[in-house]
Residue frames relative to the residue before (quaternion, step in Angstrom):
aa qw qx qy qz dx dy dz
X 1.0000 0.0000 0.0000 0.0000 0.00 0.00 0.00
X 0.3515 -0.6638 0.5944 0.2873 3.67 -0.59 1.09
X 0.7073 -0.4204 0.5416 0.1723 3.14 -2.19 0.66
X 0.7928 0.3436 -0.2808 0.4177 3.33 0.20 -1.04
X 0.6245 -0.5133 0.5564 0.1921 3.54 -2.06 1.10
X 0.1456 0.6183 -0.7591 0.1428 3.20 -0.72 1.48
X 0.6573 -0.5196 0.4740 0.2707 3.09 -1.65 0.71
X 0.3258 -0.8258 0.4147 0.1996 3.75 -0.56 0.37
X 0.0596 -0.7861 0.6039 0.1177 3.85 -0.07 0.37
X 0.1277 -0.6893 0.7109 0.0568 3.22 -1.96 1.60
X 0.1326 -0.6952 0.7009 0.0893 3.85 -0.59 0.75
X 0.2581 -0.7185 0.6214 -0.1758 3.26 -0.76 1.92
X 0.0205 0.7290 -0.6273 0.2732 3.95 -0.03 1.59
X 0.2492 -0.7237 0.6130 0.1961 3.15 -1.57 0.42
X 0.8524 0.1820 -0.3307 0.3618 3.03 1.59 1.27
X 0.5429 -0.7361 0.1970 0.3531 3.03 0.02 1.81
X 0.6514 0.3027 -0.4847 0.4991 4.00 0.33 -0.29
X 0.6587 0.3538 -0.5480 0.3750 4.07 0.04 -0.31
X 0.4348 0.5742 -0.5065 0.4740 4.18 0.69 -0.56
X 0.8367 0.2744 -0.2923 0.3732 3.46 -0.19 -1.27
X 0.6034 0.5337 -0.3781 0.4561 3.97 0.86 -0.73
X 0.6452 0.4907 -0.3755 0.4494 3.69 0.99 -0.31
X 0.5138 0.6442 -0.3154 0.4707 3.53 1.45 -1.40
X 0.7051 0.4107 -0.2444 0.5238 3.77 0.49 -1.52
X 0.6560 0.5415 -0.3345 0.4057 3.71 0.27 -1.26
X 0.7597 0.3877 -0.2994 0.4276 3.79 0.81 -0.67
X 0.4260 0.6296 -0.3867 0.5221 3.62 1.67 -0.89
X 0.8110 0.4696 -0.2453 0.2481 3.36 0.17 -1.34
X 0.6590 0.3985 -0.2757 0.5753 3.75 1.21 -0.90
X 0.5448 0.5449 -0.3304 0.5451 4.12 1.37 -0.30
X 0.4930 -0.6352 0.4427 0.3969 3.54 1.32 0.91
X 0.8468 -0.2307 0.1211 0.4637 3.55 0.48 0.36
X 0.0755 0.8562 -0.4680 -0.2055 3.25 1.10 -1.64
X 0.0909 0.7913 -0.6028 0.0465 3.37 1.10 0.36
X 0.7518 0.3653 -0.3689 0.4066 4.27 0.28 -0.74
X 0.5436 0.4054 -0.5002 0.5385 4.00 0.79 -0.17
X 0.3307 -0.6686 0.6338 0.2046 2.60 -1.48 1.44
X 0.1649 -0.7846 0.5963 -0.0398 3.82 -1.04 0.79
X 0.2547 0.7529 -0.6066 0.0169 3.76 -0.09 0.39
X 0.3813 -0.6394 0.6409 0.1871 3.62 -1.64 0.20
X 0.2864 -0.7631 0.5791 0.0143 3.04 -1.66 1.59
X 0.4172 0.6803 -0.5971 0.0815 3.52 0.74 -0.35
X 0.9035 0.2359 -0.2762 0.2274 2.87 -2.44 -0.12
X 0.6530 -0.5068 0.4666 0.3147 2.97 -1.36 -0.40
X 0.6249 -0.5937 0.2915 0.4148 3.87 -1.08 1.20
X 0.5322 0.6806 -0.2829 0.4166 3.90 1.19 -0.25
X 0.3741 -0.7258 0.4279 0.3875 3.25 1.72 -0.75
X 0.4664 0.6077 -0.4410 0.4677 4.06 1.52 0.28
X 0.5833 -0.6420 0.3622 0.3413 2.95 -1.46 0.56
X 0.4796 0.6010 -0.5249 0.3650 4.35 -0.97 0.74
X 0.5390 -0.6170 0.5013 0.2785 3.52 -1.28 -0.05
X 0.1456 -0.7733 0.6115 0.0829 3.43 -1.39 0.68
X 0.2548 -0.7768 0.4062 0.4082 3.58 -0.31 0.65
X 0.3462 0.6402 -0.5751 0.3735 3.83 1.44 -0.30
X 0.7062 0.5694 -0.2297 0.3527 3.79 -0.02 -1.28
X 0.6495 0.4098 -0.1592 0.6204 3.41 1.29 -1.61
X 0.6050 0.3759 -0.5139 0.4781 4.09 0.30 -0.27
X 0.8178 0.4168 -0.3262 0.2261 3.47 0.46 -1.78
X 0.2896 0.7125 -0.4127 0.4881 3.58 1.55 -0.58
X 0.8150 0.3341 -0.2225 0.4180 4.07 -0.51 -1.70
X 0.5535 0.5644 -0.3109 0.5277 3.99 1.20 -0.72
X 0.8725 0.2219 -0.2246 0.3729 3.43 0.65 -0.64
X 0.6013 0.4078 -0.3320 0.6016 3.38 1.68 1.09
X 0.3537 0.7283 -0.4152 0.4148 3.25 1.11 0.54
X 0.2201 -0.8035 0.5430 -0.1056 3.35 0.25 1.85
X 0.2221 -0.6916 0.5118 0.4587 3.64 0.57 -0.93
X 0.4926 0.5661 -0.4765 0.4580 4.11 0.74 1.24
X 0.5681 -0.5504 0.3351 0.5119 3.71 1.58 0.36
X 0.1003 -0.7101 0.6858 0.1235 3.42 -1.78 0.14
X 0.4707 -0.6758 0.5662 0.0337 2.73 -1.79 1.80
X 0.0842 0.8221 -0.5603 -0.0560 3.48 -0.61 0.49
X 0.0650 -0.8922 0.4436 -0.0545 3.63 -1.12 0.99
X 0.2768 -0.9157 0.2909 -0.0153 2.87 -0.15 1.29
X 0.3932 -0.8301 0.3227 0.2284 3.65 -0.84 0.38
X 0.6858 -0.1190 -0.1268 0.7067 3.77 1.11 -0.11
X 0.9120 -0.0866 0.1184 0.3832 3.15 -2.19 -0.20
X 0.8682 0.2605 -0.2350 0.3508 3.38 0.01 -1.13
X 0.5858 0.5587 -0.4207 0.4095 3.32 0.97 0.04
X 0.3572 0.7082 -0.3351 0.5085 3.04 1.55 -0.62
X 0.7639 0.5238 -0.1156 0.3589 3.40 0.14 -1.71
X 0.5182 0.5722 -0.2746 0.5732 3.56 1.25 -1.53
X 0.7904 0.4005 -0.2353 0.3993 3.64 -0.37 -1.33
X 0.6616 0.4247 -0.2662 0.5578 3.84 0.77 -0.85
X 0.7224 0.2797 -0.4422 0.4522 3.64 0.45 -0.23
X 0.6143 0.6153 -0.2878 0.4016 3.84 0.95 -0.42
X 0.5304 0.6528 -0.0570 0.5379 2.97 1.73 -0.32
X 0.6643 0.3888 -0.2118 0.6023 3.17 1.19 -1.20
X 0.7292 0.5396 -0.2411 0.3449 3.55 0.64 -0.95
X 0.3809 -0.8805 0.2684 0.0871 3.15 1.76 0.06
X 0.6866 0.5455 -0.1205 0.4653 3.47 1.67 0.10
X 0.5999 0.5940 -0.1843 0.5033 2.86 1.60 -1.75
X 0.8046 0.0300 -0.1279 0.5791 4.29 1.07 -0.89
X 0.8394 -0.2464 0.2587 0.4096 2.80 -2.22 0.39
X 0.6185 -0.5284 0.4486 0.3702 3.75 -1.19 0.29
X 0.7653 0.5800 -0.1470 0.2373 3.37 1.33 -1.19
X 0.8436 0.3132 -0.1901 0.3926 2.84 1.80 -0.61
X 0.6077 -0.6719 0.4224 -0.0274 2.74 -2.27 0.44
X 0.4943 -0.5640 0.5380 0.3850 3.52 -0.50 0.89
X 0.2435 0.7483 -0.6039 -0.1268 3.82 -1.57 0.10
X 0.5500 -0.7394 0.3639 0.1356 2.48 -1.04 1.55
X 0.3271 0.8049 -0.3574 0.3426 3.86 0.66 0.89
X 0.3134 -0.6446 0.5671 0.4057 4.12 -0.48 0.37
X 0.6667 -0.6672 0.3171 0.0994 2.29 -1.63 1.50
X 0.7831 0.0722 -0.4100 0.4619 3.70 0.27 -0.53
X 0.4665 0.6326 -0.5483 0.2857 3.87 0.81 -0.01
X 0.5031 0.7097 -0.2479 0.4264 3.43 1.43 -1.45
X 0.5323 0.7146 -0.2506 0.3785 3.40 0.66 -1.70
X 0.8896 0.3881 0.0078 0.2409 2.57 -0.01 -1.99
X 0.4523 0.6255 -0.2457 0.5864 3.45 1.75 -0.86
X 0.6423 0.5950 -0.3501 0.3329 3.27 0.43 -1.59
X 0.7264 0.6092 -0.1337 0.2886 2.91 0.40 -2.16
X 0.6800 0.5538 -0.0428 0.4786 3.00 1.30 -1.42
X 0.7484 0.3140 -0.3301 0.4821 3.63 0.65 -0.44
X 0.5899 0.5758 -0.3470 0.4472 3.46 1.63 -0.72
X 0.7161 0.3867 -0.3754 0.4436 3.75 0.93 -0.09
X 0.4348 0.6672 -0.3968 0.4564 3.29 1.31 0.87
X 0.3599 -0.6037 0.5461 0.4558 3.68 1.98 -0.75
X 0.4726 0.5693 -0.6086 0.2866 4.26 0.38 0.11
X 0.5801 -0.5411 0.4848 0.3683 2.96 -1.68 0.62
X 0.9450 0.0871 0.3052 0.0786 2.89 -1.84 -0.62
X 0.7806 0.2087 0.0507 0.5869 2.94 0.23 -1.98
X 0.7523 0.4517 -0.2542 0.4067 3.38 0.71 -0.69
X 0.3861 0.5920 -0.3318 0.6248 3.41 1.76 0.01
X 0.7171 0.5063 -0.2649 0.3990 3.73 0.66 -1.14
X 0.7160 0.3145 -0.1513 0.6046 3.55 1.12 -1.29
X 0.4279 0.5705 -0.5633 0.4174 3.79 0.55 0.07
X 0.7142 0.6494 -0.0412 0.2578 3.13 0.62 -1.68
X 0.6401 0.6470 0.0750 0.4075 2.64 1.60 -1.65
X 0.6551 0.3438 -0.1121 0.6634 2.92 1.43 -1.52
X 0.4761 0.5264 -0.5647 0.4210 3.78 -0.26 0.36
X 0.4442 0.5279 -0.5855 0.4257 3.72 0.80 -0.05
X 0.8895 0.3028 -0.1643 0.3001 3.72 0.66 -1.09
X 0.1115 -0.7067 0.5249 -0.4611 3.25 2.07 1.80
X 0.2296 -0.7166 0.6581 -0.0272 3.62 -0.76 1.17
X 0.2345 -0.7172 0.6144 0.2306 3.54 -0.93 -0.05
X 0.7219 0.1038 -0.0761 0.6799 3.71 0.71 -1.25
């Protein structure tokens, strides 16, 4: 594990092969991103398809860089997971943060500004801004 404070990224799915194909899919266009730490939460600890916050805590514990951790999610309930894990204020890292950002565009930004060394915030609004990623 390298020394140096990179922001961490959790990608929070309610299914564990799209979590990980997003996890790889961003690593991969981040020239690799081999130092952001990046892990995937999807489904449920059974291997079915929903969210678990066990998965979603241990996931943010094992990307905890000390530079905060971004976590992004794909529908409602993951949404839900992360805001109630949050509230409880124990379950993650002090640092991190719900963002509000589509998920594999989001991902991907993330991934990308965090293998630049940016903080946080700039991980958050990279991320963030990919809502406004046009197609036509």
């Amino acid at each position: 594990m390298s020394d140096e404070k990179l922001v961490g990224i959790v990608l929070v799915s309610h299914s564990a092969a799209v979590a990980t194909a997003v996890a790889e899919l961003a690593k991969g266009l981040a020239g690799g991103g081999a130092a952001v730490p990046v892990a995937a939460a999807g489904g449920t600890e059974g291997g079915g398809l929903g969210t678990s916050a066990e998965l979603v805590a241990a996931a943010a514990a094992s990307v905890d860089r000390g530079a905060g951790v971004a976590l992004l999610t794909d529908l409602g309930s993951a949404v839900l997971t992360v805001k109630a894990l949050l509230a409880e204020g124990d379950e993650l890292p002090g640092s991190a943060r719900l963002v509000d950002a589509p998920f594999v565009e989001g991902a991907v930004a993330a991934v990308v500004t965090a293998a630049t060394g940016a903080d946080l915030d700039a991980v958050t609004a990279a991320a963030s801004e990919a809502y406004a990623y046009r197609k036509v």
